[in-house]
C-alpha beads as a LAMMPS data file, in Angstrom:
LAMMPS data file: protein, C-alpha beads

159 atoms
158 bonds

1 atom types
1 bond types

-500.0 500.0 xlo xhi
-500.0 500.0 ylo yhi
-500.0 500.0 zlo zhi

Masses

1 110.0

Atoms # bond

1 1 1 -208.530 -199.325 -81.202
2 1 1 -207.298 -197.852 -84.598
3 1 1 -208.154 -194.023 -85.443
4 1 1 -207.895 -193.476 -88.813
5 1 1 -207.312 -189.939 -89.944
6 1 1 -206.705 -191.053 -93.809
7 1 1 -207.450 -187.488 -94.687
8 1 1 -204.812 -185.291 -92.658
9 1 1 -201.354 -184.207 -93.760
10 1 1 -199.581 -185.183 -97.118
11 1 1 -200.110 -188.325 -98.879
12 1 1 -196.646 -189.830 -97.466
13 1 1 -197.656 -188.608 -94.036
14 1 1 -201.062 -190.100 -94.568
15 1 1 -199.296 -193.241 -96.811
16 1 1 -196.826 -193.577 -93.513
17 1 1 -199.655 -193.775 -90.936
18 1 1 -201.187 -196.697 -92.730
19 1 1 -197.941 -198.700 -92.718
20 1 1 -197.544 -197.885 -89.311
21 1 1 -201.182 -198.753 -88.601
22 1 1 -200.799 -202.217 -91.018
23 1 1 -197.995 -203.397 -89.059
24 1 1 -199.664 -202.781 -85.471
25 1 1 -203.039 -204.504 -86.737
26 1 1 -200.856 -207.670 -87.966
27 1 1 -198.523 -207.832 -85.698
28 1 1 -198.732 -211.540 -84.082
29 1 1 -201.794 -212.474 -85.871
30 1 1 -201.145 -215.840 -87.821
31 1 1 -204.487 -215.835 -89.259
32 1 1 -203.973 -215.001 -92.763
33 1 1 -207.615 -214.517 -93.969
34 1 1 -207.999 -212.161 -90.760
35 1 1 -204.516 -210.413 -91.800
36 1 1 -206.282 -209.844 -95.848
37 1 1 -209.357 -208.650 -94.787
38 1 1 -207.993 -205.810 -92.157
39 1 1 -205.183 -205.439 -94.770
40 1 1 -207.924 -204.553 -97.194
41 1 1 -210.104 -202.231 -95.108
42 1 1 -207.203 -200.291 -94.633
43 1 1 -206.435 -199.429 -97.966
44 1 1 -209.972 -198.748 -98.883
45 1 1 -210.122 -196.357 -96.220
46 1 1 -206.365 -195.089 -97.141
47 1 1 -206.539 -194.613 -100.763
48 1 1 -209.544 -192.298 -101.985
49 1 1 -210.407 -192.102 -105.664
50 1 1 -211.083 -195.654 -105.121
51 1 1 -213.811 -198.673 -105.985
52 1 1 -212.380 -201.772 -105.203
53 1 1 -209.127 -203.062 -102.777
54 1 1 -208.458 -206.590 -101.770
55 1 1 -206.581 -209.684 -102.955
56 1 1 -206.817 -212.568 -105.080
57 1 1 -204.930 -216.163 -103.656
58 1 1 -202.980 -218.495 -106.051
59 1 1 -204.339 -221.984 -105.218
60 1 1 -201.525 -223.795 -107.130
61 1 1 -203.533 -223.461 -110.265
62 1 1 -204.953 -219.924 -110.985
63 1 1 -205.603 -216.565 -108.439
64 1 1 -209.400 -216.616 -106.567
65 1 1 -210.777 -214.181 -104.959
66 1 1 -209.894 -213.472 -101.448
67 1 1 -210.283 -210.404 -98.785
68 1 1 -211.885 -207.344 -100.259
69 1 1 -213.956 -204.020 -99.568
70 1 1 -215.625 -202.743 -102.927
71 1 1 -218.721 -204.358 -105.341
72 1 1 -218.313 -208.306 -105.980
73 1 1 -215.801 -209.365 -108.081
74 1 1 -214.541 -211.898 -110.708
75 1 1 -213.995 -215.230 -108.537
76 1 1 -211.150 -217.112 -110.403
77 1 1 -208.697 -215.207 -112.393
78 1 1 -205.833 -217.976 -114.460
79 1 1 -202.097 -216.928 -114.372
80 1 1 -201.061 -214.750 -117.190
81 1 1 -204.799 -213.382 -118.247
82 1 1 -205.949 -209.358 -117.321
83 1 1 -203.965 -207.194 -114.932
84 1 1 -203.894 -209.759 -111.849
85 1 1 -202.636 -212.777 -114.167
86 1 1 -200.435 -210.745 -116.294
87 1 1 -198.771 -209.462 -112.776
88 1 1 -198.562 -212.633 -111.036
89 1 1 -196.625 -213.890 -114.093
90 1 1 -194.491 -211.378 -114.714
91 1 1 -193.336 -210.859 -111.130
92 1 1 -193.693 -206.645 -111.431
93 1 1 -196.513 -204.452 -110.731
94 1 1 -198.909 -203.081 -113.059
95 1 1 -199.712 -199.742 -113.518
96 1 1 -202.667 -199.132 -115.644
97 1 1 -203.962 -195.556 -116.456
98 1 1 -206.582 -196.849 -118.824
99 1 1 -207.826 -200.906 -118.344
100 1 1 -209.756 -200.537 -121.125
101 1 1 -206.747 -200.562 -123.304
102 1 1 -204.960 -203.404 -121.822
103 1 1 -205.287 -206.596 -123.782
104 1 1 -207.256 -209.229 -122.357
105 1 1 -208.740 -206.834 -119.110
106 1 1 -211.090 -208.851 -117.408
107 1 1 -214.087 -206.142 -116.520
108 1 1 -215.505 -206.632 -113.306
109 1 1 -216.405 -203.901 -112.506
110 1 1 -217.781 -201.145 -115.635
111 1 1 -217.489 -198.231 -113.341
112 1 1 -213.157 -198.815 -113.122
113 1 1 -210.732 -197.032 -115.657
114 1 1 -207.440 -197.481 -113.507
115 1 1 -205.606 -200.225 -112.072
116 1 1 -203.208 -201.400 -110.039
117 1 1 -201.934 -204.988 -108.831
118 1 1 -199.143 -205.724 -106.989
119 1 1 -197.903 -209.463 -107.077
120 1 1 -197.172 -211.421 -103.626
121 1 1 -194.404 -213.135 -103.334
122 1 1 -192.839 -215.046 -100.088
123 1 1 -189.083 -215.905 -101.200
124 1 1 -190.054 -217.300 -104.439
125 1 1 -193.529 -218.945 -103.571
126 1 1 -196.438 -216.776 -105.714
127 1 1 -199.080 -216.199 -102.524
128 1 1 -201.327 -213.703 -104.640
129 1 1 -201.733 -210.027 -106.031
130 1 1 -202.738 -207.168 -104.249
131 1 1 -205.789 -205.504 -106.556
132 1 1 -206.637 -201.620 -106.389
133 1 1 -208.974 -199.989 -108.935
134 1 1 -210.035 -196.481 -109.568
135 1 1 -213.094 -195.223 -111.602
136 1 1 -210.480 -192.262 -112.313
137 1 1 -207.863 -192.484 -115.166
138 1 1 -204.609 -192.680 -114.448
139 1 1 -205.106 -192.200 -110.751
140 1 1 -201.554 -194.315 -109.716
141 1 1 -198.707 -193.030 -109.601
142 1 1 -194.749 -194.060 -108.951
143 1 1 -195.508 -192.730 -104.866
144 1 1 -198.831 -195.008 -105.012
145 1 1 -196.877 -197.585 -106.319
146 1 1 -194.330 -197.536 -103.856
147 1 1 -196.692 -197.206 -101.158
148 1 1 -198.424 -200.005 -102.314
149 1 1 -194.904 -202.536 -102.793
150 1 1 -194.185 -201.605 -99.045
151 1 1 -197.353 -201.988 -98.073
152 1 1 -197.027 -205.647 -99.371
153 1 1 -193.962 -206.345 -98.637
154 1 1 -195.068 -206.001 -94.791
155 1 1 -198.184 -208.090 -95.143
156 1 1 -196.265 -210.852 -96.868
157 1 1 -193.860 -211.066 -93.978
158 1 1 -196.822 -211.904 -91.642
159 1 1 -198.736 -214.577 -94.141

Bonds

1 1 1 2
2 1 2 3
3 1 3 4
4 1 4 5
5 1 5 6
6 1 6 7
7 1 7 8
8 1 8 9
9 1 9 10
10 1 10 11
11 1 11 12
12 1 12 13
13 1 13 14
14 1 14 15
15 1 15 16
16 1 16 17
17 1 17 18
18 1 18 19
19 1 19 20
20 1 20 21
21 1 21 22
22 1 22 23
23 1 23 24
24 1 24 25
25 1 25 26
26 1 26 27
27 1 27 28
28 1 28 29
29 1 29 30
30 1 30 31
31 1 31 32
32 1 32 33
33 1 33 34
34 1 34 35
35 1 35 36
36 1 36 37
37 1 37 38
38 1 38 39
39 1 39 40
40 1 40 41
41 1 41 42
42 1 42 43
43 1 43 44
44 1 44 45
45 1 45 46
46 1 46 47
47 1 47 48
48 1 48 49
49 1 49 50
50 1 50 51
51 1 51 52
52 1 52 53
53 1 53 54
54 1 54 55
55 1 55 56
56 1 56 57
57 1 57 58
58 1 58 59
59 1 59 60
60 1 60 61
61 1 61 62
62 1 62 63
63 1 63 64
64 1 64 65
65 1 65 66
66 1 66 67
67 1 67 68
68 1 68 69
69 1 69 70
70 1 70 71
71 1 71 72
72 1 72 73
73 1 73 74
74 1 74 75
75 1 75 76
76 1 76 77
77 1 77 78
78 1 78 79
79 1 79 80
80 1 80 81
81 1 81 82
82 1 82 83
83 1 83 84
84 1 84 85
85 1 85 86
86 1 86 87
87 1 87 88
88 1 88 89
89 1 89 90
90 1 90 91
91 1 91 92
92 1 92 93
93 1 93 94
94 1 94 95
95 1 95 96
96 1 96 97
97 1 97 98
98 1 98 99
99 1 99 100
100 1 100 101
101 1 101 102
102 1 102 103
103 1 103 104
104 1 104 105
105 1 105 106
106 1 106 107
107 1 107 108
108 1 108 109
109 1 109 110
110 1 110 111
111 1 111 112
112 1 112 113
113 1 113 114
114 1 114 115
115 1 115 116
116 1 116 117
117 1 117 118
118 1 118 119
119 1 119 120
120 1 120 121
121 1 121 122
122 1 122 123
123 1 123 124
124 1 124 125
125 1 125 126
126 1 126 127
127 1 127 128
128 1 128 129
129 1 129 130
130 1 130 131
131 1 131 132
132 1 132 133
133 1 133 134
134 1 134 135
135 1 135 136
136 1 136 137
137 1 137 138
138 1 138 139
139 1 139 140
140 1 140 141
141 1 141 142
142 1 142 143
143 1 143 144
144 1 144 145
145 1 145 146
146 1 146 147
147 1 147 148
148 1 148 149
149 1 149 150
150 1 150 151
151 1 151 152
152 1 152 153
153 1 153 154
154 1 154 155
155 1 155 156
156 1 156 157
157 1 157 158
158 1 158 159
């Protein structure tokens, strides 16, 4: 159904095929665990220098784990606390070249050095965070980033 050539042409070439190829998997699916999970397998097959990709749901209370391709992970995550919390609080990505130096990083995985989480929001109703981690340093940047916030931004319309 979906070819995925994540490794030809530039990274926006290759960053605008996956958009392309989010919306057309989502498109008229209300199933929002089915939406997360193909979501998720995109950007793990999308986004190299990678370990882990997926989401973590606000239940009214704190984030837990949802859709996600990479080694288990931390199940429950409270609002404010590591990378996830901190960006579902503050409302803004985070862009972390070095977890190991951000207060309070929850390690899940020893193997990551890199982070980024993008916070999901539909109007003003916190839905989750959108977690991507790297065993490389530093390996986001402001085109990852914005990859990443449109990448969202689509997916949110369709939750």
């Amino acid at each position: 159904m979906f070819e995925m050539k994540s490794q030809e042409g530039t990274r926006e070439e290759r960053y605008a095929t996956a958009l392309s190829q989010l919306k057309a998997l989502i498109d008229g699916e209300p199933d929002r665990i089915a939406n997360l999970s193909n979501a998720s397998a995109l950007l793990a097959q999308y986004l190299p220098d990678t370990n882990w990709s997926g989401f973590y749901l606000y239940d009214g209370k704190e984030l837990v784990l949802g859709p996600f391709q990479g080694l288990p992970a931390c199940i429950r995550i409270p609002i404010g606390k590591g990378v996830c919390g901190t960006a579902a609080k503050t409302r803004e990505t985070q862009r972390i070249d070095d977890v190991h130096a951000f207060p309070g990083h929850i390690a899940c995985d020893a193997a990551t050095n890199s982070e980024i989480v993008v916070p999901l929001f539909k109007e003003d109703t916190l839905i989750g965070v959108l977690d991507i981690d790297s065993p490389e340093h530093a390996r986001f940047d402001e085109t990852d980033q914005e990859f990443l916030e449109r990448f969202a931004e689509i997916l949110v319309a369709q939750l």
